[in-house]
C-alpha positions as a printed Julia matrix, in Angstrom:
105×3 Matrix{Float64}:
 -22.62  -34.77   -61.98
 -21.27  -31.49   -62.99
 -21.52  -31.95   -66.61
 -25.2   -33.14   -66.15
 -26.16  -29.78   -64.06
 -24.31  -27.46   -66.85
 -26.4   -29.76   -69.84
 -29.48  -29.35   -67.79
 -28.98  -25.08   -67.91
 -27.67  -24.9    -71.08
 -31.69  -25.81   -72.41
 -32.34  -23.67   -69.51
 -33.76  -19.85   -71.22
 -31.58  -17.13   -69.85
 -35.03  -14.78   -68.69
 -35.28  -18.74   -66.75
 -32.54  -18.93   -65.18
 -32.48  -15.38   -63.88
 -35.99  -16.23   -62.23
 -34.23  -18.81   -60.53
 -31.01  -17.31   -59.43
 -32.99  -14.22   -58.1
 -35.8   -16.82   -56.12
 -32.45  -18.16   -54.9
 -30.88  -14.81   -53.99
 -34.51  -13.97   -51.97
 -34.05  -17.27   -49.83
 -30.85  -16.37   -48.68
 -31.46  -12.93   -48.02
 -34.55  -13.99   -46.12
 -32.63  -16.52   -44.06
 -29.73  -13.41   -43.62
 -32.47  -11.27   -42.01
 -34.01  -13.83   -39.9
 -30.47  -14.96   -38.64
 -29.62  -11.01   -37.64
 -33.32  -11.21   -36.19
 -31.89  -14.15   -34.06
 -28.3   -12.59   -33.15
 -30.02   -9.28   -31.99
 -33.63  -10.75   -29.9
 -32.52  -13.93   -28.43
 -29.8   -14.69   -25.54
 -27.0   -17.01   -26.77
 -24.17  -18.77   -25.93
 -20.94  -17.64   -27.18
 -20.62  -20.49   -29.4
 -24.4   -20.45   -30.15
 -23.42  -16.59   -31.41
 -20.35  -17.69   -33.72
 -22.56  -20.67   -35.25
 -24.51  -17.86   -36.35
 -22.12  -15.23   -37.31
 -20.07  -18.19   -39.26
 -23.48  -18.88   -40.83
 -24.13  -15.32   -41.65
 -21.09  -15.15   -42.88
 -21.74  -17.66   -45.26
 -24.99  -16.94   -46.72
 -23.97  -12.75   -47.48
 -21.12  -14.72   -49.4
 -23.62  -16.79   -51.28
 -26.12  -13.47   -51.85
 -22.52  -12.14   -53.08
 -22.0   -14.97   -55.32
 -25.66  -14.91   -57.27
 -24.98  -10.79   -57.57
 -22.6   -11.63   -59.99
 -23.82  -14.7    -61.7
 -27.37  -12.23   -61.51
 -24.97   -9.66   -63.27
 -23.49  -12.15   -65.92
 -26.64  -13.4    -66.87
 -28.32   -9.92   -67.46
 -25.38   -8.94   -69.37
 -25.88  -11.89   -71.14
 -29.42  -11.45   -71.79
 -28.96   -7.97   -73.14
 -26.3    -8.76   -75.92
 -29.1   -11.85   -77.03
 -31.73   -8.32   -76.93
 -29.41   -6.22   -79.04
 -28.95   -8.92   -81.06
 -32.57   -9.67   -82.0
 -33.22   -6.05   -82.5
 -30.05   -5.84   -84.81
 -31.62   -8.71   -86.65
 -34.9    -7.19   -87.13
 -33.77   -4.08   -88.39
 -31.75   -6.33   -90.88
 -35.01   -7.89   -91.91
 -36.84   -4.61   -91.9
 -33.51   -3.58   -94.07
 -34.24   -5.98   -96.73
 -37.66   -6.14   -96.71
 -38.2    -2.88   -97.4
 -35.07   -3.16  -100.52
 -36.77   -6.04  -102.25
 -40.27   -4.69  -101.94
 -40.35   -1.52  -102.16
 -37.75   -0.89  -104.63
 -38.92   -3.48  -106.97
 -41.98   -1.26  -106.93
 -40.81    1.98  -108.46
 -39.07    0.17  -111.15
């Protein structure tokens, strides 16, 4: 099941998958605002009140873990950016040594 999820993201676009992880990262962060919403308005039990802290708990460590796959993919996406610039200068590079040289000959 694993190895079908990491085929299934490797045709996946990088610029994609960030749009995804960062829906993903909203979701939680909603559901982390409307649980604090919950903890501070509403009487609870004191087990009804560690449910929610342990839940808490849990979703600022999944926000935590899509920070870093956010920051992984970015840095990711930027060395693809630098490298499509680096090969279009390469292209300008040669384009303008075949043609224009072969000009002034």
């Amino acid at each position: 099941m694993a190895r079908l999820k990491e085929k299934r993201r490797e045709k996946i676009s990088v610029a994609s998958e960030i749009d995804r992880l960062e829906e993903q990262r909203v979701r939680c962060q909603d559901n982390l605002e409307r649980a604090e919403f919950r903890s501070r308005k509403e009487k609870l039990s004191e087990k009804q009140r560690q449910d929610l802290e342990d839940e808490m708990t849990i979703m600022n460590e999944r926000v935590q873990k899509l920070d870093k796959e956010l920051e992984m993919l970015r840095g990711e996406n930027r060395r693809n950016m630098l490298l499509s610039v680096a090969l279009l200068a390469i292209s300008a590079f040669f384009y303008y040594g075949f043609f224009y040289n072969t000009d002034k000959s």
